[in-house]
N, C-alpha and C positions, 0 to 999 in steps of 0.2 A: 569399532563402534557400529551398531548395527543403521541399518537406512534412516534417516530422518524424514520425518513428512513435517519438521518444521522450518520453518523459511525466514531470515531477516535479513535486512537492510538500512540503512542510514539516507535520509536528503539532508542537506543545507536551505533550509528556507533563507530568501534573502528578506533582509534585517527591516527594510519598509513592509513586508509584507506577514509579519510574525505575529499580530494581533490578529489580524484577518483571516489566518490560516488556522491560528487557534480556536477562534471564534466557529470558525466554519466545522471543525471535529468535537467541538462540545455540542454541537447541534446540529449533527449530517441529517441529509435526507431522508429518508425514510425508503424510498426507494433505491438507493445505492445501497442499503444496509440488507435489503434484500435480495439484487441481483448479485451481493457478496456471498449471501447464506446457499441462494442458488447454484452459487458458482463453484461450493465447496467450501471456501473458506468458514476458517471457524478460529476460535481462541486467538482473536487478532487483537492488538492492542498499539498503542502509538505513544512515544516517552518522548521527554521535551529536557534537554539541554538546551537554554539558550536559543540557537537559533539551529541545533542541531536536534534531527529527530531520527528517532529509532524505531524503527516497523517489527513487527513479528507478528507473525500468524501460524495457524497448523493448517494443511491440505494432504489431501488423497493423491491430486493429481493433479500439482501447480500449472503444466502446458495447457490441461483441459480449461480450468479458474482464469486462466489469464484470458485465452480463447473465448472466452464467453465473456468475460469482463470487456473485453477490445472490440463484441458486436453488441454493448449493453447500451442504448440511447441515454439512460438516464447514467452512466457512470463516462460516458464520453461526456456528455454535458457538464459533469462533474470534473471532471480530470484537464477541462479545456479551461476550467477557472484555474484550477492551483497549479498546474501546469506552468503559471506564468509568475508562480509564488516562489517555486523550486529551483533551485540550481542543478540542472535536468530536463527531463519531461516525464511524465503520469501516463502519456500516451500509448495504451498497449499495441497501439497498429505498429507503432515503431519496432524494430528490432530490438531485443535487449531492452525492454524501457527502465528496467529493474534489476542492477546486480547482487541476487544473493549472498548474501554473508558465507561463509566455510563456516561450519556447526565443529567444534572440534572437542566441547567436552559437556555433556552431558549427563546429569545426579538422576537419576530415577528415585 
């Protein structure tokens, strides 16, 4: 399979905090949507199991995206609320804040 430029991931929102987090992605910032577009990302989408959610997005150059997302004021401000929704952390200063899914099959 050739290189992917797409990326996912799954959190566990914890179960008090499942309206709140929903609430907050049907009506993000307007600025975090764009230090996203800045940052690279594109075709990102977020799927709701329950209290289980699935990420996926496309990038060029996820180290660069994250890099710029981890010095974003308004996307720390952002990630320092749900941060605290997640079973994890949002925090990109952190090492790893985000383990990539293995892409293993692919329909063009």
């Amino acid at each position: 399979m050739k290189n992917s430029h797409k990326f996912a991931w799954t959190w566990t929102v914890k179960k008090e905090y499942v309206d709140e987090y929903v609430k907050m992605h049907l009506n993000p910032w307007p600025e975090v949507l764009e230090e996203h577009r800045k940052a690279g990302i594109k075709n990102y989408s977020i799927f709701q199991n329950g209290n289980q959610f699935f990420y996926c997005f496309e990038c060029d150059d996820v180290n660069a995206a994250f890099d710029y997302i981890a010095k974003s004021e308004f996307c720390n401000k952002w990630n320092a609320i749900t941060s605290k929704m997640v079973e994890g952390s949002f925090d990109f200063n952190r090492e790893e804040p985000i383990k990539p899914l293995r892409e293993i099959f692919y329909l063009e």
